[in-house]
PDB file of N, CA, C and O in Angstrom:
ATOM      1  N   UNK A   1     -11.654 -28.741   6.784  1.00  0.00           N
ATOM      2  CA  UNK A   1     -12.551 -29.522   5.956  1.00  0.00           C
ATOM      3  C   UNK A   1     -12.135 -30.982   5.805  1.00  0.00           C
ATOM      4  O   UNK A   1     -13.023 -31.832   5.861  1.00  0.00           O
ATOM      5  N   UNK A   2     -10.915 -31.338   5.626  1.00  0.00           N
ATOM      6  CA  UNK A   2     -10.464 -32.930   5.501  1.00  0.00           C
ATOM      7  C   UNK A   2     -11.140 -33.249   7.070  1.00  0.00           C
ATOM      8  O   UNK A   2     -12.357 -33.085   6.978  1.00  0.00           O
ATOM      9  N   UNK A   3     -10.888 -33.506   7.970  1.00  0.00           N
ATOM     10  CA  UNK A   3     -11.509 -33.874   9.137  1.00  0.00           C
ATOM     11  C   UNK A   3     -12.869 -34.361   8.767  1.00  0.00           C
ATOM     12  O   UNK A   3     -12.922 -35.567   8.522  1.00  0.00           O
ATOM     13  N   UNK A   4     -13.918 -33.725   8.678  1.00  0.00           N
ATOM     14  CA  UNK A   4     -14.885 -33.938   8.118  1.00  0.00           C
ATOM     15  C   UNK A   4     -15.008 -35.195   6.729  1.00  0.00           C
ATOM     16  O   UNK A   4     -15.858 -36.074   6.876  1.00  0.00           O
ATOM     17  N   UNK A   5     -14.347 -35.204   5.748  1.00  0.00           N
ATOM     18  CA  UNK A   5     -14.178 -36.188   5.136  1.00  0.00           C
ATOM     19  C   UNK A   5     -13.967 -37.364   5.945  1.00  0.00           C
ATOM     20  O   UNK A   5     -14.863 -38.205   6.017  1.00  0.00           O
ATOM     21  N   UNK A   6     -12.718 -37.532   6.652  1.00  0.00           N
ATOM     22  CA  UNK A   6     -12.232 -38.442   7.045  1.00  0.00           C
ATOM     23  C   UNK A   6     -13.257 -39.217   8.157  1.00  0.00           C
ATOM     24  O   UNK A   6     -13.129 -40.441   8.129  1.00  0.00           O
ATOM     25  N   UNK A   7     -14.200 -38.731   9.081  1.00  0.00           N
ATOM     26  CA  UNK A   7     -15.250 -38.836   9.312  1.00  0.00           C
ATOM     27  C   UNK A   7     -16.694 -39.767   8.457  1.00  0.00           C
ATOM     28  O   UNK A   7     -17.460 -40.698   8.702  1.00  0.00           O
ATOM     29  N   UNK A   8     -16.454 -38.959   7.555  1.00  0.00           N
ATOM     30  CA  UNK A   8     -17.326 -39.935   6.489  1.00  0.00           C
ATOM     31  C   UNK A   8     -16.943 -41.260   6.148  1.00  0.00           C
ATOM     32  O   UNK A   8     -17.620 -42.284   6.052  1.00  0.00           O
ATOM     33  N   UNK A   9     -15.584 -41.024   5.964  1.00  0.00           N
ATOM     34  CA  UNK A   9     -15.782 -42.154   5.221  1.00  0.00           C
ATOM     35  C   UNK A   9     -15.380 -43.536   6.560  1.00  0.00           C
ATOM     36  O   UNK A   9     -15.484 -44.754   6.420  1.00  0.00           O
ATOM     37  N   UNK A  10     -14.982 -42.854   7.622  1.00  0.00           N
ATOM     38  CA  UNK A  10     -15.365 -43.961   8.842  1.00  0.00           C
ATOM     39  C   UNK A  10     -16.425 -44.677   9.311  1.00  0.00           C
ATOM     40  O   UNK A  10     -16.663 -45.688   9.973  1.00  0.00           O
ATOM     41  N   UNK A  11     -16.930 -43.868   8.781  1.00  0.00           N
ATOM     42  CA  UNK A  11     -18.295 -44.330   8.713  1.00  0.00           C
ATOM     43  C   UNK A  11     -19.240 -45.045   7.643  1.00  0.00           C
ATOM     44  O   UNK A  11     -20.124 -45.859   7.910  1.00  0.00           O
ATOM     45  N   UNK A  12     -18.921 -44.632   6.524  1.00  0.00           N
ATOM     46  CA  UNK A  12     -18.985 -45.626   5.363  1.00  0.00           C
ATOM     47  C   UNK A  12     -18.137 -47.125   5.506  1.00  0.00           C
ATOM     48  O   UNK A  12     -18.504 -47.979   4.699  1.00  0.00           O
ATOM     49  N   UNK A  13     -17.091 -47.502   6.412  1.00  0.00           N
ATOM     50  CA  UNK A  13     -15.985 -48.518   6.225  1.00  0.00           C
ATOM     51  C   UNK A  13     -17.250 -49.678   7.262  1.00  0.00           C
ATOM     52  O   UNK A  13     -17.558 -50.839   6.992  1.00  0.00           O
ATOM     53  N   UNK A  14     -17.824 -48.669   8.646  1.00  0.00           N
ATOM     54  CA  UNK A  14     -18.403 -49.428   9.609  1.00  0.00           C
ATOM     55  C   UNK A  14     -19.618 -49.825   9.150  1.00  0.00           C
ATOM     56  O   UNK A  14     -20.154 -50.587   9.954  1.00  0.00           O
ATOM     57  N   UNK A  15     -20.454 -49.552   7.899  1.00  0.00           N
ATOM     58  CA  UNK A  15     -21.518 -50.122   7.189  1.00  0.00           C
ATOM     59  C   UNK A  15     -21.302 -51.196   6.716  1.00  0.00           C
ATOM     60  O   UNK A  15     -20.405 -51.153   5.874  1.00  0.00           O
ATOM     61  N   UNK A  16     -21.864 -52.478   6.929  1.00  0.00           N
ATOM     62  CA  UNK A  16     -21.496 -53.919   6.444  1.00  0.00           C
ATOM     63  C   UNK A  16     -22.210 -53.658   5.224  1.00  0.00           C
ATOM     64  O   UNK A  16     -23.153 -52.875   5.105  1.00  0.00           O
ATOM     65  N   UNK A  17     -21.604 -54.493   4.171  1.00  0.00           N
ATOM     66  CA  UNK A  17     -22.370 -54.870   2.595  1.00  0.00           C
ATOM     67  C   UNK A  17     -23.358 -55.370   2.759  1.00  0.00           C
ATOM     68  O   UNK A  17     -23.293 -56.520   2.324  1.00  0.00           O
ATOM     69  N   UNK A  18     -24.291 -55.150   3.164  1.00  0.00           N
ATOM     70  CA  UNK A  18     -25.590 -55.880   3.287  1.00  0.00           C
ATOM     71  C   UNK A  18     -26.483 -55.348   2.216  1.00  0.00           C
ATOM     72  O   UNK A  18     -26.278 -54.161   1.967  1.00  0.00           O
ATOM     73  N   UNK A  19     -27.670 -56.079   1.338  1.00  0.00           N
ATOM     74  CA  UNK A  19     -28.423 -55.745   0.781  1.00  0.00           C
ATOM     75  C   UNK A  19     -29.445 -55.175   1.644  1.00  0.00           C
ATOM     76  O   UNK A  19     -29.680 -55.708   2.728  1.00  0.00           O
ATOM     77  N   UNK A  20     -30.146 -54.021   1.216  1.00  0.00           N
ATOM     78  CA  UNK A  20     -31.448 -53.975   2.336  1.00  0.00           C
ATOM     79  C   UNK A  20     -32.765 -54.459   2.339  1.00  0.00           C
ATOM     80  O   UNK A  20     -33.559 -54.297   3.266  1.00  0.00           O
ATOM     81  N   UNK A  21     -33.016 -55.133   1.156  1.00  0.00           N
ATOM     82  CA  UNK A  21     -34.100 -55.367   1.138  1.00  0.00           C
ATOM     83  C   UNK A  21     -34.374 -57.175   1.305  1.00  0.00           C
ATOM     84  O   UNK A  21     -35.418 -57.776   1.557  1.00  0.00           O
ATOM     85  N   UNK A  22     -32.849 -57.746   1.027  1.00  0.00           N
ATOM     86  CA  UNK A  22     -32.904 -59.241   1.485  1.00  0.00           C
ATOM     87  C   UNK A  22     -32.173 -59.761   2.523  1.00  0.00           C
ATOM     88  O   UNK A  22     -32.438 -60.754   3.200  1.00  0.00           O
ATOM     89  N   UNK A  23     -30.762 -58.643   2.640  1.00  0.00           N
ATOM     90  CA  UNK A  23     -30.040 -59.461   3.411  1.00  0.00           C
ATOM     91  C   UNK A  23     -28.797 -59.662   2.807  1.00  0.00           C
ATOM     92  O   UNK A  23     -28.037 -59.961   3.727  1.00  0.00           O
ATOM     93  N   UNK A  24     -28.447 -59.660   2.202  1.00  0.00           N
ATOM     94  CA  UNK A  24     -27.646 -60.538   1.432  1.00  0.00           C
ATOM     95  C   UNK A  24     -26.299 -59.842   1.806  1.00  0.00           C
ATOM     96  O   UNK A  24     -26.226 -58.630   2.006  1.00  0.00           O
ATOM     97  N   UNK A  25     -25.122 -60.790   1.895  1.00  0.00           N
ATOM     98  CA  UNK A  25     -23.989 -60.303   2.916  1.00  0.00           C
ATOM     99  C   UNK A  25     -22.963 -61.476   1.906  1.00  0.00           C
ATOM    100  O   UNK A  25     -23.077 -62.398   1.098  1.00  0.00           O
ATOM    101  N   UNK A  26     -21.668 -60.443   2.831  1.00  0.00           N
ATOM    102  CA  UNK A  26     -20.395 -61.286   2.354  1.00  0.00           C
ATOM    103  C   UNK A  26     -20.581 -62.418   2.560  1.00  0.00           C
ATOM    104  O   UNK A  26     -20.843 -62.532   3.758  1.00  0.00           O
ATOM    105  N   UNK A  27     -20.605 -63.674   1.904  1.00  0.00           N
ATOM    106  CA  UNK A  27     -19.888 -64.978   2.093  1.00  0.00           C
ATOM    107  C   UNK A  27     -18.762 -65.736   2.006  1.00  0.00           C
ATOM    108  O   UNK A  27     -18.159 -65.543   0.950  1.00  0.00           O
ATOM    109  N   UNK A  28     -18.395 -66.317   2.542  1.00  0.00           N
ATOM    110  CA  UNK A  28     -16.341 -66.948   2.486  1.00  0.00           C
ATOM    111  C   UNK A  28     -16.936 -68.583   2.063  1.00  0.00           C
ATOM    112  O   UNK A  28     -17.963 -69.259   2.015  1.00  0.00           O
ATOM    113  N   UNK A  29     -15.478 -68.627   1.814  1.00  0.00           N
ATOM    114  CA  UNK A  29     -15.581 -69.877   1.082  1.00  0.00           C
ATOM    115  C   UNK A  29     -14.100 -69.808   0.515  1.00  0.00           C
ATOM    116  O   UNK A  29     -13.302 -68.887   0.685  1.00  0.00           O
ATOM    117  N   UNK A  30     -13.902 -71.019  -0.216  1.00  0.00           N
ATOM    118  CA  UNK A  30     -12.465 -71.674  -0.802  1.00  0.00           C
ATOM    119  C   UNK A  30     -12.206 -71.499  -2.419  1.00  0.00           C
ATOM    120  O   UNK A  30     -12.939 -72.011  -3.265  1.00  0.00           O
ATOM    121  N   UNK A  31     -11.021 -70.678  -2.725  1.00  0.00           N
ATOM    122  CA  UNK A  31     -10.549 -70.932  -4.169  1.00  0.00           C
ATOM    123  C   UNK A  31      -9.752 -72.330  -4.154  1.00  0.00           C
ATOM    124  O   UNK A  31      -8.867 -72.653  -3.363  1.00  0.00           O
ATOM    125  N   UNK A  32     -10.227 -73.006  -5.116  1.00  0.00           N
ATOM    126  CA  UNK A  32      -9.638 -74.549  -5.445  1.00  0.00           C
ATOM    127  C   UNK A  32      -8.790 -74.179  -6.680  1.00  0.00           C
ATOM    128  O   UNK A  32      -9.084 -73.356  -7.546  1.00  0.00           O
ATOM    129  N   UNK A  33      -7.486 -75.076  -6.581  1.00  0.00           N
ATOM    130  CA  UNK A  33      -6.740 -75.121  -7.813  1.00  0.00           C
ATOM    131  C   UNK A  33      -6.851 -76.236  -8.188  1.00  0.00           C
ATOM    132  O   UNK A  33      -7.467 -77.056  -7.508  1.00  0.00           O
ATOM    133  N   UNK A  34      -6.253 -76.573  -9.429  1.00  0.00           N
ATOM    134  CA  UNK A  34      -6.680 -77.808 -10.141  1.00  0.00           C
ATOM    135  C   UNK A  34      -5.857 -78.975  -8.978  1.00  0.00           C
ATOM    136  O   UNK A  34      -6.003 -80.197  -8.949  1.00  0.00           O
ATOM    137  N   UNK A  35      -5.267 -78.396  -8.378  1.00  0.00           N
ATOM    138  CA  UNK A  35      -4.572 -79.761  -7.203  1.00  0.00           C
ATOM    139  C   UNK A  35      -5.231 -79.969  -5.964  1.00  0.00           C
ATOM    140  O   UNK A  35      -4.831 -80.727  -5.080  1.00  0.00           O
ATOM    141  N   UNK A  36      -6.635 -79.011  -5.917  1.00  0.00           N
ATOM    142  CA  UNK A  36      -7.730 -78.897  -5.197  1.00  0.00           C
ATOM    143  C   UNK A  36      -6.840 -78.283  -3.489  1.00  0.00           C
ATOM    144  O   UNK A  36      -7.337 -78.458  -2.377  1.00  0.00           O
ATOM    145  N   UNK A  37      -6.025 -77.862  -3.651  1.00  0.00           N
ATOM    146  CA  UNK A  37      -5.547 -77.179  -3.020  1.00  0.00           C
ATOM    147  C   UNK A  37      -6.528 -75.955  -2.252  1.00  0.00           C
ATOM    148  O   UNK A  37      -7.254 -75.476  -3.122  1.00  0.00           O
ATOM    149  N   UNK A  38      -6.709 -75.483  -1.281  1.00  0.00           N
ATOM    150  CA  UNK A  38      -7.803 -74.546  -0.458  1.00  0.00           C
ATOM    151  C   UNK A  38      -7.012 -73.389   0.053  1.00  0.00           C
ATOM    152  O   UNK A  38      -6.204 -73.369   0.982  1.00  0.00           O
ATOM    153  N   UNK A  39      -7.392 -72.457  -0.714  1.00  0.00           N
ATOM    154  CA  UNK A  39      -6.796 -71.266  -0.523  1.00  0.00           C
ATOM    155  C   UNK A  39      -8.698 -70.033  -0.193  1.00  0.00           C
ATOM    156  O   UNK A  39      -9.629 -69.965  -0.995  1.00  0.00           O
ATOM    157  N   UNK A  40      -8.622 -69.390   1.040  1.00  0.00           N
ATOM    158  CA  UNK A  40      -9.525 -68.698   1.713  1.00  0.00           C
ATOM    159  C   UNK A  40      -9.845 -67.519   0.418  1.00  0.00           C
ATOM    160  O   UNK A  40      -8.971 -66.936  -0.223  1.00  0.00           O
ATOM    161  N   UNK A  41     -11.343 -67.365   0.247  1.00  0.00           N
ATOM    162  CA  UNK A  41     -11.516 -66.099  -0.919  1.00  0.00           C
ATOM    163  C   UNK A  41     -13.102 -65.244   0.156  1.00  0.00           C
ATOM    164  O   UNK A  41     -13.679 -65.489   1.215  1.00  0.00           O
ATOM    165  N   UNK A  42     -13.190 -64.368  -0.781  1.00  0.00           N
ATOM    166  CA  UNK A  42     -14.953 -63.835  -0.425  1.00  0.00           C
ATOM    167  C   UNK A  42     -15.636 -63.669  -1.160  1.00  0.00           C
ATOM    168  O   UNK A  42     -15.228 -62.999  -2.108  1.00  0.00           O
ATOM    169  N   UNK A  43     -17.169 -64.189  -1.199  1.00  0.00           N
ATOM    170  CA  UNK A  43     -18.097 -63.730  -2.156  1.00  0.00           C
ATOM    171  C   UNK A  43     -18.714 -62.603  -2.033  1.00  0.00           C
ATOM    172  O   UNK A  43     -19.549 -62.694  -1.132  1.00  0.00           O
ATOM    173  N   UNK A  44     -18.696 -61.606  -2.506  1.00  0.00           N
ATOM    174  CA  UNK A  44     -18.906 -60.054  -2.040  1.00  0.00           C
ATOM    175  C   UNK A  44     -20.552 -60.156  -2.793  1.00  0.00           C
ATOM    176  O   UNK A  44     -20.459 -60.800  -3.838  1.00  0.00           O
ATOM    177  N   UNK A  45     -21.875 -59.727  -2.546  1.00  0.00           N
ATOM    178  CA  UNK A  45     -23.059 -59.813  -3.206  1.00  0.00           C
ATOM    179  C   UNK A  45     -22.642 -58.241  -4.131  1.00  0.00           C
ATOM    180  O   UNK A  45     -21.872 -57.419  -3.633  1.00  0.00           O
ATOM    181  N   UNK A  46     -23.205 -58.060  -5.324  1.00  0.00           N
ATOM    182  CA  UNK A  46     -22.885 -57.203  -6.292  1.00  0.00           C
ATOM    183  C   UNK A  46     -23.928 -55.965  -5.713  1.00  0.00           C
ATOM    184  O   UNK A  46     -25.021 -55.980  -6.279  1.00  0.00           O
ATOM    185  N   UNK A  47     -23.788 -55.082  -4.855  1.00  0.00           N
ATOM    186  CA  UNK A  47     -24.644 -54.236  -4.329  1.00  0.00           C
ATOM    187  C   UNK A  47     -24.618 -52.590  -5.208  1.00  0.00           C
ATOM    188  O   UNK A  47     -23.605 -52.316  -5.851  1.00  0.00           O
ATOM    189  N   UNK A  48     -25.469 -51.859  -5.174  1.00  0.00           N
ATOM    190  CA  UNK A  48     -25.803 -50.645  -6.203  1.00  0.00           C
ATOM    191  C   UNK A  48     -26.322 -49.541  -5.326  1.00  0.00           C
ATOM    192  O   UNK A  48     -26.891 -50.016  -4.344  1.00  0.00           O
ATOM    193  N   UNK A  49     -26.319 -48.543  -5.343  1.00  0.00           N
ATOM    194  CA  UNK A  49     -27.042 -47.434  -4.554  1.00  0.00           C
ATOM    195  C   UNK A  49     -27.969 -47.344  -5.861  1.00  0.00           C
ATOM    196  O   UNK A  49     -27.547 -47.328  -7.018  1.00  0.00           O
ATOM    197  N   UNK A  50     -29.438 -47.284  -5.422  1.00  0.00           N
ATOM    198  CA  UNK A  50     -30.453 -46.891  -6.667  1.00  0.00           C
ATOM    199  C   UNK A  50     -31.576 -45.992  -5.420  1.00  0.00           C
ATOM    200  O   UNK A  50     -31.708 -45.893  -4.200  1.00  0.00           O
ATOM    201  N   UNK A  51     -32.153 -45.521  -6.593  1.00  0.00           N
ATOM    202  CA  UNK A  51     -33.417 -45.061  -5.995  1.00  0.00           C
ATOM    203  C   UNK A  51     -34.984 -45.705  -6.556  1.00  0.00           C
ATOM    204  O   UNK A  51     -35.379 -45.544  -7.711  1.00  0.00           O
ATOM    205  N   UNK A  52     -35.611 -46.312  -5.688  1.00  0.00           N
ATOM    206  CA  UNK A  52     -36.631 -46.460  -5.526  1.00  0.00           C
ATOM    207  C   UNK A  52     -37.948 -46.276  -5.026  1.00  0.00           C
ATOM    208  O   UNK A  52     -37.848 -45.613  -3.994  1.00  0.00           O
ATOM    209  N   UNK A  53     -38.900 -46.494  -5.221  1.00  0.00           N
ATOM    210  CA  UNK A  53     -40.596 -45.579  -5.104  1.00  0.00           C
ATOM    211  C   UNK A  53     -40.768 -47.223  -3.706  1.00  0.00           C
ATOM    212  O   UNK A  53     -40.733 -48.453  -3.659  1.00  0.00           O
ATOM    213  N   UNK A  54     -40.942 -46.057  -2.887  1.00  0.00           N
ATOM    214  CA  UNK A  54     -41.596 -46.560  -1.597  1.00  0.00           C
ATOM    215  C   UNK A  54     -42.771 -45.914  -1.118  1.00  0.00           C
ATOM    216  O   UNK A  54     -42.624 -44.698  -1.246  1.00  0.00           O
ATOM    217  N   UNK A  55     -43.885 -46.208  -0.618  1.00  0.00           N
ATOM    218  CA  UNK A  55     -45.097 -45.455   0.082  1.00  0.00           C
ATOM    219  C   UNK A  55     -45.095 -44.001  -0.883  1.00  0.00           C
ATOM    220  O   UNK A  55     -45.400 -42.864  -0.525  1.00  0.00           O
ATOM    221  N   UNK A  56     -44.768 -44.346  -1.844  1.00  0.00           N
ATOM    222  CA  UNK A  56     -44.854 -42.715  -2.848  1.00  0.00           C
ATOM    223  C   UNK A  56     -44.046 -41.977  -2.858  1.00  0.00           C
ATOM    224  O   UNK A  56     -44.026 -40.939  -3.520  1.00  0.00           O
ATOM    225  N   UNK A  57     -43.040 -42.464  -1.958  1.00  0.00           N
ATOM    226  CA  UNK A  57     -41.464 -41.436  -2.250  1.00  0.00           C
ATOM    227  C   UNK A  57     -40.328 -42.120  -2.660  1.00  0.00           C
ATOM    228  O   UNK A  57     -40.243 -43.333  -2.466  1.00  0.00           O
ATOM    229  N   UNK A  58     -39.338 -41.413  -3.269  1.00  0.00           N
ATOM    230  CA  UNK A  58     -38.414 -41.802  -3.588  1.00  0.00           C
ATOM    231  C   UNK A  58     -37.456 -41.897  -2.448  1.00  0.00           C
ATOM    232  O   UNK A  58     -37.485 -40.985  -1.621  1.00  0.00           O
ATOM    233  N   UNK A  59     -36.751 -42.717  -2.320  1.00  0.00           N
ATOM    234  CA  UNK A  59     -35.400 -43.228  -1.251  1.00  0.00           C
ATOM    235  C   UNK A  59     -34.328 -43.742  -2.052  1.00  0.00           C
ATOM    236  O   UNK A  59     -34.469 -44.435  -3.059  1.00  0.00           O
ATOM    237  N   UNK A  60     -33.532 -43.461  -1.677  1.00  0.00           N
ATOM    238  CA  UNK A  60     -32.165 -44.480  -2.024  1.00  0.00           C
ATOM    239  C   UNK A  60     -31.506 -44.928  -1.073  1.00  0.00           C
ATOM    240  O   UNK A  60     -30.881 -44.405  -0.150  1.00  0.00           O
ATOM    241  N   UNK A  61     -31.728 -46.058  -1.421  1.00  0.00           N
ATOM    242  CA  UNK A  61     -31.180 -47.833  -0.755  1.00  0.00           C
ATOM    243  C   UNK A  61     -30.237 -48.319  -1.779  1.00  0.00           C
ATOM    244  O   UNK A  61     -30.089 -47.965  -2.949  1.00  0.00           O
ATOM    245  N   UNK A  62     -29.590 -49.276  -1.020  1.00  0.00           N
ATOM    246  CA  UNK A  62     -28.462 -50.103  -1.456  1.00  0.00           C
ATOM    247  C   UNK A  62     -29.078 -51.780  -1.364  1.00  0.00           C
ATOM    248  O   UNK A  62     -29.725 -52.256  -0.431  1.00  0.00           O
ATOM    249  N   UNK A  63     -28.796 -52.237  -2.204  1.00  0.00           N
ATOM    250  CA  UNK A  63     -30.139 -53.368  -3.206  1.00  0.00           C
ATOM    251  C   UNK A  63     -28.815 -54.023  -3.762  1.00  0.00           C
ATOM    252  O   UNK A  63     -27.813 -53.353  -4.012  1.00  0.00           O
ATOM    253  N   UNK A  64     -28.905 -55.554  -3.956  1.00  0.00           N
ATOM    254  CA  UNK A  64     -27.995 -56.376  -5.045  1.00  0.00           C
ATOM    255  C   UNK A  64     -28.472 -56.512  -6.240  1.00  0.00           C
ATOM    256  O   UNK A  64     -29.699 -56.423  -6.211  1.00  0.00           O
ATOM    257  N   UNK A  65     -28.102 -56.669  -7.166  1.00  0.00           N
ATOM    258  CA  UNK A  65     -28.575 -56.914  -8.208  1.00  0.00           C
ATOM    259  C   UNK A  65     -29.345 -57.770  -8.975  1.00  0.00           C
ATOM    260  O   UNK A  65     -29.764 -57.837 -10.130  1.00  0.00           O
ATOM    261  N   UNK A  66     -29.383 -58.298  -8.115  1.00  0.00           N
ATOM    262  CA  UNK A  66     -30.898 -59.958  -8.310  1.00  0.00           C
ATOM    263  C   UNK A  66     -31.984 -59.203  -7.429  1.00  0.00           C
ATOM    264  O   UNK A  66     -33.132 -59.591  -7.647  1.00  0.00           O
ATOM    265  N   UNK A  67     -31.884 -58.456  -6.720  1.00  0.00           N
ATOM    266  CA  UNK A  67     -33.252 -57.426  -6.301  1.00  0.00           C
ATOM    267  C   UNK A  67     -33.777 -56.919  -7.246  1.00  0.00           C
ATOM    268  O   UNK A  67     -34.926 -57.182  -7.601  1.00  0.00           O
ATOM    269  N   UNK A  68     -32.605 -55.667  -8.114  1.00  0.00           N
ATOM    270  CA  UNK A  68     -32.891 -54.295  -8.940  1.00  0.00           C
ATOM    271  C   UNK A  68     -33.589 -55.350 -10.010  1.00  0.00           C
ATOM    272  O   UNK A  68     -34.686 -54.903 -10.347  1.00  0.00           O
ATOM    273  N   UNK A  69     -33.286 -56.611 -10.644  1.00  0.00           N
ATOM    274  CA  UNK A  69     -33.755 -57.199 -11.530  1.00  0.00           C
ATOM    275  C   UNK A  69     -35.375 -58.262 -10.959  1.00  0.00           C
ATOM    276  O   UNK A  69     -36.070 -59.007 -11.650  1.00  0.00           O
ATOM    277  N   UNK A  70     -35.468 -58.005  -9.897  1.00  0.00           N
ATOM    278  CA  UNK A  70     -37.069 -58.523  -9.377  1.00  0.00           C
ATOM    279  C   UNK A  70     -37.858 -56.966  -9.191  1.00  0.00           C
ATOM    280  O   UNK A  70     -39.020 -56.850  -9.580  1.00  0.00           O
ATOM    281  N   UNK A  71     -37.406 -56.246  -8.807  1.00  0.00           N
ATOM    282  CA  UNK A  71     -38.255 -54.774  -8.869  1.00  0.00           C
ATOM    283  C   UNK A  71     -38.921 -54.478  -9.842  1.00  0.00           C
ATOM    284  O   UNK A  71     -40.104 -54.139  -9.874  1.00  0.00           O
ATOM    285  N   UNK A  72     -37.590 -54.687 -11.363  1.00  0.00           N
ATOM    286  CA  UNK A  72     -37.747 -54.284 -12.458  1.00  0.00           C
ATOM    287  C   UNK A  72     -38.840 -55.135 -13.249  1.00  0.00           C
ATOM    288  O   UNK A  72     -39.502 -54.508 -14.076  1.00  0.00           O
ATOM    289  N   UNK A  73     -39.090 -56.424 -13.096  1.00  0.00           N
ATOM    290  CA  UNK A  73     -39.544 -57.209 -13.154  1.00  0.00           C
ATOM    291  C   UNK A  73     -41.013 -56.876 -12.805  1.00  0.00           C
ATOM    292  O   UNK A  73     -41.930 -56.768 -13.620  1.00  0.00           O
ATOM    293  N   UNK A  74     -41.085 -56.736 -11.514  1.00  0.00           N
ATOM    294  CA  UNK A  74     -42.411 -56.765 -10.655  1.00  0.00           C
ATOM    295  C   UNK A  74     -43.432 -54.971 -10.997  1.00  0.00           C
ATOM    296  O   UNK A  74     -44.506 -54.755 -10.434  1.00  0.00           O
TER     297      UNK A  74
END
C-alpha cells in the first residue's frame, strides 16, 4: 500500500500552482532590506480546492482566492 501513496503524491509535486480558472502562477521577485540589499523570494498565489456549479454539476477545482471572492460575488 505505501507504493501507491508514494505515487500520489508524485504526482501531486508535478502539478504546477496554477489557478484554473485565471492562471495565476508562482511569481519571483526580491526581498529588500532596509540596506536595499536583494535577496531572491516567491510569490506563491493563495490557491484552495473548492467545489463549484459548472453546466449543473458540481466539480472541484483549485481557484485563488481573488476568484472564490468574484464567484461569490457574481
Amino acid at each position: 500500500m505505501p507504493f501507491y501513496g508514494k505515487i500520489a503524491r508524485l504526482r501531486a509535486e508535478q502539478i504546477m500552482a496554477r489557478c484554473e480558472r485565471c492562471g495565476t502562477t508562482t511569481a519571483f521577485g526580491h526581498n529588500r532590506s532596509f540596506s536595499m540589499r536583494a535577496t531572491r523570494r516567491t510569490f506563491r498565489p493563495n490557491l484552495q480546492r473548492t467545489r463549484i456549479m459548472e453546466s449543473g454539476k458540481l466539480v472541484r477545482r483549485t481557484l485563488c482566492a481573488k476568484c472564490i471572492k468574484r464567484l461569490a460575488r457574481a
